[in-house]
N, C-alpha and C positions, 0 to 999 in steps of 0.2 A: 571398473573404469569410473572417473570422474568429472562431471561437469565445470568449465571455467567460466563463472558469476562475475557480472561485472554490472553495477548498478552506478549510474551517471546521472548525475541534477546539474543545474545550469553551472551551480557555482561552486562543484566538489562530486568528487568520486566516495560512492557509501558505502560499495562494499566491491572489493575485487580480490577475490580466490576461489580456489575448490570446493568443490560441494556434490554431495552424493543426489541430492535430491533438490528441486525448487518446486513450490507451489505458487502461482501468482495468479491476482487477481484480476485478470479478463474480463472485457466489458460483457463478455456472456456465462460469464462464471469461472469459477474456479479450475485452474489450468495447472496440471501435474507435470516435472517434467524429469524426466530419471535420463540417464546414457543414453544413446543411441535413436534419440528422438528424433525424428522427421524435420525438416526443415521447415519452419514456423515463423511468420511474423504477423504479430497479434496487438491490436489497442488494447492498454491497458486503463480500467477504473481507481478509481480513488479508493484503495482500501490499504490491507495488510499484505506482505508478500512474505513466506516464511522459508527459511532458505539451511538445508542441515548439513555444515560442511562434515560433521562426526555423525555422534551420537546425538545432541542435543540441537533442538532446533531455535533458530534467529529470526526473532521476527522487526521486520523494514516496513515503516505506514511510507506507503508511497503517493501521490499525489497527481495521479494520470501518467501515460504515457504510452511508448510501444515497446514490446519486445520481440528480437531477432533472436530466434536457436536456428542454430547451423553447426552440421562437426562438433558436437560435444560443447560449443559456445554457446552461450547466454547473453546477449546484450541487453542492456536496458535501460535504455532513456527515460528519463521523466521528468516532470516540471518542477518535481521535486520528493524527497526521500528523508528520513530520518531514523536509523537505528531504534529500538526500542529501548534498548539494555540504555540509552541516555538519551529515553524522557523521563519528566518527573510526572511518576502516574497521579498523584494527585493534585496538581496543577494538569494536568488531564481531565482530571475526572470532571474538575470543575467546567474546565473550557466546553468539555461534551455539555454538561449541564445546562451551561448557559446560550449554548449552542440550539440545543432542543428547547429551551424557555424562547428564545429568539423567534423558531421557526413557527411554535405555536403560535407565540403573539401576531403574526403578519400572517398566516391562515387564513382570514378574511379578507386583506389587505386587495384593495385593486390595482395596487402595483406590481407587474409581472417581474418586474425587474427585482425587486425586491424580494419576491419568494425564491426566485431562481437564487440568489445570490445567499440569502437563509441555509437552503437546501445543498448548498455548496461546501457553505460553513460546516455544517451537520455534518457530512459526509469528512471530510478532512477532520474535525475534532473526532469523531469514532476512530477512524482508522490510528491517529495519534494513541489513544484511553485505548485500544486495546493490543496495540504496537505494544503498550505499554506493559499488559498483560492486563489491564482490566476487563471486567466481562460485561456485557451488553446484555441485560434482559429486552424479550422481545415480547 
């Protein structure tokens, strides 16, 4: 049996078909979901969502949101999504780059607003660089 993926952003549909498997990423961690899953509705975090309609797995940077599994469906909303197979990882790489130079620099910063909004950036440029397939030393 088959999962029916449906990933929804304000302004376009990312990915709507079958899929044997999704993995997404939950604001408490990474969330497996295969056939016959329980009925679920979950916040989602700013990261990667990897999705295997075959053999080969797809990976979606997604941009917060929620997901509904019910009946073999997958819904998922978010504020926003972008296929990996069309980013350009190294206009990626760079943006992480300059993403974490950014966050660094306002580290002391007494503006709360400003790291929040850093730490934001940060988080969306990873998920993109590694959408993209790039990899993140830790």
């Amino acid at each position: 049996m088959t999962l029916t993926v449906r990933v929804v952003a304000p302004d376009k549909t990312v990915w709507n078909s079958e899929a044997e498997e999704v993995i997404l990423p939950s604001t408490t961690g990474q969330l497996g979901i295969l056939s016959g899953h329980a009925p679920l509705l979950s916040a989602l975090d700013t990261g990667v969502m990897r999705v295997r309609p075959g053999k080969d797995w797809v990976a979606i940077a997604l941009m917060g949101g929620f997901a509904e599994i019910e009946n073999d469906e997958v819904t998922i909303l978010v504020n926003g999504a972008e296929r990996g197979d069309k980013i350009d990882k190294e206009a990626a790489r760079t943006a992480y780059t300059e993403a974490e130079a950014r966050l660094t620099q306002v580290q002391n910063s007494e503006n709360r607003q400003e790291k929040i909004q850093a730490t934001r950036n940060l988080k969306r440029a990873r998920a993109r660089f590694q959408a993209a397939g790039g990899m993140i030393s830790t």
